[in-house]
C-alpha positions in Angstrom: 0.0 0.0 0.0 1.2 3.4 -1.1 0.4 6.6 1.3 1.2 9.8 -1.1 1.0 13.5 -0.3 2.3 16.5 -1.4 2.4 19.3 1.6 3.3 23.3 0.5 6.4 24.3 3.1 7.3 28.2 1.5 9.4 28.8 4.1 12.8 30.0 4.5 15.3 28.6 5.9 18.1 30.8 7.9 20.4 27.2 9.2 20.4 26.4 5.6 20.5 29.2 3.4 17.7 28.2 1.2 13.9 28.6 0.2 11.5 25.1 1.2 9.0 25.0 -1.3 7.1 22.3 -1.7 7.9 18.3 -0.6 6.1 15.1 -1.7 5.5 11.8 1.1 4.8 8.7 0.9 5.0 4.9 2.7 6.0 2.1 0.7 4.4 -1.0 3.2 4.2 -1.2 7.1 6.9 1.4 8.3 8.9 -0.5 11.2 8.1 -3.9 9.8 10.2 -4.2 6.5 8.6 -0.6 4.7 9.6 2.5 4.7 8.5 6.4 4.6 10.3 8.7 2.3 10.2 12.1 1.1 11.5 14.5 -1.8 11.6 18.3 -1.2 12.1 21.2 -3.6 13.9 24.1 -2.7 15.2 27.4 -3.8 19.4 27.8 -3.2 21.6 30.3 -4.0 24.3 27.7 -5.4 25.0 27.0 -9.2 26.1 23.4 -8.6 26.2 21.2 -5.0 25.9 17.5 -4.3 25.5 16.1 -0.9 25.1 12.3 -0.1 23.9 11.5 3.8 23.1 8.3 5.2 19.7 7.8 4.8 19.4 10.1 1.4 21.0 13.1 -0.7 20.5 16.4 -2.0 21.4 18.3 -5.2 21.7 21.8 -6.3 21.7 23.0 -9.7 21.4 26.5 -11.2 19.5 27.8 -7.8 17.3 24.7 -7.7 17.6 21.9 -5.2 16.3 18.3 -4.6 16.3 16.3 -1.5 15.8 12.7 -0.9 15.2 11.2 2.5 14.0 7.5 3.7 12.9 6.7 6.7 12.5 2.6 7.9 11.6 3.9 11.5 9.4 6.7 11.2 6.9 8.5 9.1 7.3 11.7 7.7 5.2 14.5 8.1 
C-alpha cells in the first residue's frame, strides 16, 4: 500500500541558506516492519552546482534549484 502527499512548506530557511518550497511523502508497506516512509523536497538555493550524499538520502543543487531525498524505515514523515 502506497500513502502519497504532497504538503506546501514556503518557508525559509536561515540554518540552511535556502527557500522550502514544496515536498512530496509517501510509505512504501508497514513502516517498522520491512517498509519505509520517504520524502522529496524542492527548494530554492543560492548555489550553481552542490551534491551532498547523507546516510539515509542526498541532495542536489543546480542553477538555484535543489532536490532532496530522505527515507525513513523507523518513522513517518510528516
Amino acid at each position: 500500500m502506497i500513502a502519497f502527499r504532497i504538503a506546501p512548506v514556503f518557508r525559509l530557511d536561515l540554518a540552511w541558506p535556502k527557500m522550502r518550497l514544496f515536498r512530496a511523502m509517501w510509505e512504501r508497506g508497514v513502516v517498522g516492519k520491512g517498509g519505509y516512509s520517504a520524502k522529496v523536497g524542492v527548494s530554492l538555493r543560492p548555489a550553481l552546482f552542490h551534491k551532498e550524499k547523507e546516510w539515509d538520502g542526498w541532495r542536489v543543487a543546480f542553477c538555484g534549484f535543489e532536490v532532496s531525498f530522505r527515507k525513513s524505515f523507523g518513522g513517518i514523515f510528516a
